[in-house]
C-alpha positions as CSV (number, residue, x, y, z in Angstrom):
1,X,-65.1,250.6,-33.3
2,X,-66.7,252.9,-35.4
3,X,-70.2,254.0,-35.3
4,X,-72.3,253.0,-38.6
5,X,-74.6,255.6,-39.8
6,X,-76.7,255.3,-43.0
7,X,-79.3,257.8,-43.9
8,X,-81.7,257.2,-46.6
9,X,-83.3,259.5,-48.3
10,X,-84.6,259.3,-51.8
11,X,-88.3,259.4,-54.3
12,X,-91.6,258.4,-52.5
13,X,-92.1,254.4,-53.3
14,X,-88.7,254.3,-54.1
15,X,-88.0,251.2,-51.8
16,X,-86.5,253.3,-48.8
17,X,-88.8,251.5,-45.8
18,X,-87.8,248.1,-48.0
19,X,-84.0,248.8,-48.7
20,X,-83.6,250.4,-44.8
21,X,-85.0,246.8,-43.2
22,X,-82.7,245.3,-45.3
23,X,-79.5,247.5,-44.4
24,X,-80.6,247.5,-40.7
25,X,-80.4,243.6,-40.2
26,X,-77.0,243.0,-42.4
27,X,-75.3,245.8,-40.1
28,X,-77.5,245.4,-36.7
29,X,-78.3,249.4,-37.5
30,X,-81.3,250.7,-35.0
31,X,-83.8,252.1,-37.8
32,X,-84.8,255.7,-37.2
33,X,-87.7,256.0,-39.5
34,X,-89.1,259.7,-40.3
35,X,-91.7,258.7,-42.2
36,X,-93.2,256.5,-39.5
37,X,-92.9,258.8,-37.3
38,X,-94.8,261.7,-39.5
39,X,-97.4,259.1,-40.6
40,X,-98.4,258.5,-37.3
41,X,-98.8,262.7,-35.7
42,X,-100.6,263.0,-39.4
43,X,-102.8,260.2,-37.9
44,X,-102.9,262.0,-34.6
45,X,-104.3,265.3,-36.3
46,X,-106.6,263.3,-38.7
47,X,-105.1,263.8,-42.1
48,X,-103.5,261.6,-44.2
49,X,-99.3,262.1,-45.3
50,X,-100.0,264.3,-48.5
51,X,-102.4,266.7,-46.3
52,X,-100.5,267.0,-43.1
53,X,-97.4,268.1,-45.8
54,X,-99.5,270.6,-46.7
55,X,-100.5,271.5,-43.0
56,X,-96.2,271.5,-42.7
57,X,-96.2,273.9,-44.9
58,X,-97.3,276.9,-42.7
59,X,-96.4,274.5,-39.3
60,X,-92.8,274.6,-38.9
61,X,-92.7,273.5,-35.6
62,X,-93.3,270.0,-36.4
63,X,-90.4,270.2,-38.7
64,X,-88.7,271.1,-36.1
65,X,-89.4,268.4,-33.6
66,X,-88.8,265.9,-36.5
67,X,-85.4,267.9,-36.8
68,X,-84.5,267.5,-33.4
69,X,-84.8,264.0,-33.1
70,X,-82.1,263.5,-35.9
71,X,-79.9,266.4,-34.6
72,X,-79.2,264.3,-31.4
73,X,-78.2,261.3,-33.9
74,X,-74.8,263.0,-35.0
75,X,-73.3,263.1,-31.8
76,X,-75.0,259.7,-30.5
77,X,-73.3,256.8,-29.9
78,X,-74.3,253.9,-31.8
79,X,-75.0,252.2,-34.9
80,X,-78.3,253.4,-36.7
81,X,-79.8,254.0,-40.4
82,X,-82.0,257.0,-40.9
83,X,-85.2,256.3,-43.2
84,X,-85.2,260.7,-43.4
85,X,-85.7,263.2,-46.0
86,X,-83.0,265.3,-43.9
87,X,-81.2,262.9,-42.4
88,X,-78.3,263.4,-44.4
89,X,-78.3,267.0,-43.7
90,X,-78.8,266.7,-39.7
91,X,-76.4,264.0,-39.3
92,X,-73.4,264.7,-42.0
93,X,-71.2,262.1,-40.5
94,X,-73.8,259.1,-42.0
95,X,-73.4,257.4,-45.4
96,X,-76.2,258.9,-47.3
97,X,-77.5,257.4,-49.7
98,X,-80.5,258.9,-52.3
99,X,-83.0,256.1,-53.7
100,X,-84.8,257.2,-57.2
101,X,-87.7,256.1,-58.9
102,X,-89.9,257.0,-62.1
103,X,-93.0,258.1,-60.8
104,X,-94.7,255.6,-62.2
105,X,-93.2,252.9,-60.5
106,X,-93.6,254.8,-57.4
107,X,-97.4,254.9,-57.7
108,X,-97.4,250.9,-58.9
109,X,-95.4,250.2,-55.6
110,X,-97.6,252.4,-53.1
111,X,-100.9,251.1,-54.9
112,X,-99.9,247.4,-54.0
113,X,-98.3,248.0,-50.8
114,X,-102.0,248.6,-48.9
115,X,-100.9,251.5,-46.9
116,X,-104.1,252.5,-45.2
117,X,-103.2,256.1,-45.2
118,X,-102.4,255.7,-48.6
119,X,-105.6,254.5,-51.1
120,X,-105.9,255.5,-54.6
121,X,-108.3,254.4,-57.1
122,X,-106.4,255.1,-59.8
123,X,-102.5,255.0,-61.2
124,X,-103.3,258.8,-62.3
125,X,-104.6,259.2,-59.0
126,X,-101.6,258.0,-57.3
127,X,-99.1,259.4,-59.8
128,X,-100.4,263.1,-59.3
129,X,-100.5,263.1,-55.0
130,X,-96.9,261.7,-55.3
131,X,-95.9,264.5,-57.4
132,X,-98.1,267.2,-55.3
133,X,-96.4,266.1,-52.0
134,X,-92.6,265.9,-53.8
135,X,-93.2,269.6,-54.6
136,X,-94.8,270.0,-51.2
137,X,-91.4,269.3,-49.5
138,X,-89.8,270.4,-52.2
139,X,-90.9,273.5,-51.2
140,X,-90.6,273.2,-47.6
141,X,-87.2,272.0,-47.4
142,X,-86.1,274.7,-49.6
143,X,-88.2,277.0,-47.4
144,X,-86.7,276.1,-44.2
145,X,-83.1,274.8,-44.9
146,X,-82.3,276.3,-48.4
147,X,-81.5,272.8,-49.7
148,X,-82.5,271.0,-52.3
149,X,-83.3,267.2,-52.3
150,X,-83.0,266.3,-55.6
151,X,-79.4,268.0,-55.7
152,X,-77.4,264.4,-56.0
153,X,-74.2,266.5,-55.3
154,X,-76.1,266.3,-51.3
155,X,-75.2,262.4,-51.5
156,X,-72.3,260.1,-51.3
157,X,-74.5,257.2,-53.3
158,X,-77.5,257.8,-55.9
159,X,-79.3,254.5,-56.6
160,X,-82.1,253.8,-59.3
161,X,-84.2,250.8,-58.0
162,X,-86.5,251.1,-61.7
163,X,-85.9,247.5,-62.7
164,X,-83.8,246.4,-59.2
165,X,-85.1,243.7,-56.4
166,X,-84.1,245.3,-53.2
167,X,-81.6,242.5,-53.0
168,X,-79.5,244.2,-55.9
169,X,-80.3,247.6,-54.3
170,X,-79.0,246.6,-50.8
171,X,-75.6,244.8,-52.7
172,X,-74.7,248.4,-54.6
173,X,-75.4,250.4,-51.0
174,X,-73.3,248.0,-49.3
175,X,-70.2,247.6,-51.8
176,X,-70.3,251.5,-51.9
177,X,-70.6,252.0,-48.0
178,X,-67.8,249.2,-47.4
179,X,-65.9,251.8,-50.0
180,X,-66.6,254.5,-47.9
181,X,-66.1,253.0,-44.5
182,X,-62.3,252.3,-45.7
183,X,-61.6,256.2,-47.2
């Protein structure tokens, strides 16, 4: 049998943490999430996401050890889906899907989700520290890897979730993978 590998990557608050819980319980996938991971050594060297990118910036070590732990993923036995920026980069043998959003309803989504790392007061607020840490690892990704994440060409699937319950969302990824898994 064939090992199932998504990667997600996509817009922050574009429904990736949402979409990947979905995917990961239709296809019993082991969730690898990045993001988690990074929230919690931001945590660990008291800052919150948008900071500790900026820390990132001039500490490419971390990216490293974040790098490392989805390096081991191509070769790996198994079934997982990658909730990664890089994923799809580290582990080229995954389905990789990018998930975009408008900024705005990026900031709408993050405002009600009551991420305690993540607190604004106001949509503005929100709107401008999702784009500063966008251009953040923008920036660092081109830095480091000389990619670019919002090349779709990097992607077998792009999917706008403006408008989309993560039912529909889950539905497109799966019709396409199922496409994919048959090439």
């Amino acid at each position: 049998m064939k090992d199932y590998k998504i990667s997600l990557t996509g817009d922050i608050g574009s429904g990736k943490s949402t979409v990947g819980e979905l995917l990961s319980k239709k296809y019993g996938l082991e969730k690898v999430s990045i993001g988690f991971i990074l929230r919690d050594i931001a945590k660990d060297y008291g800052m919150n996401v948008k900071e500790f990118n900026t820390y990132m910036e001039t500490h490419p070590e971390i990216d490293a050890l974040l790098d490392n732990k989805l390096k081991e993923h191509e070769t790996k036995k198994g079934n997982y889906l990658f909730d990664s920026r890089m994923a799809w980069h580290f582990v080229p043998s995954s389905f990789s899907v990018f998930i975009k959003v408008s900024v705005e309803t990026a900031a709408k989504r993050i405002m009600n989700a009551g991420r305690s790392e993540e607190t604004y007061k106001t949509l503005g607020e929100a709107i401008a520290s999702i784009k500063a840490r966008h251009d953040s690892e923008t920036l660092r990704y081109k830095t480091l890897y000389g990619v670019d994440l919002d090349n779709y060409n990097n992607y077998d699937l792009v999917v706008d979730t403006d408008g989309k319950t993560p039912e529909e969302i889950v539905k497109i990824i799966c019709d396409a993978f199922e496409t994919w898994l048959n090439k």
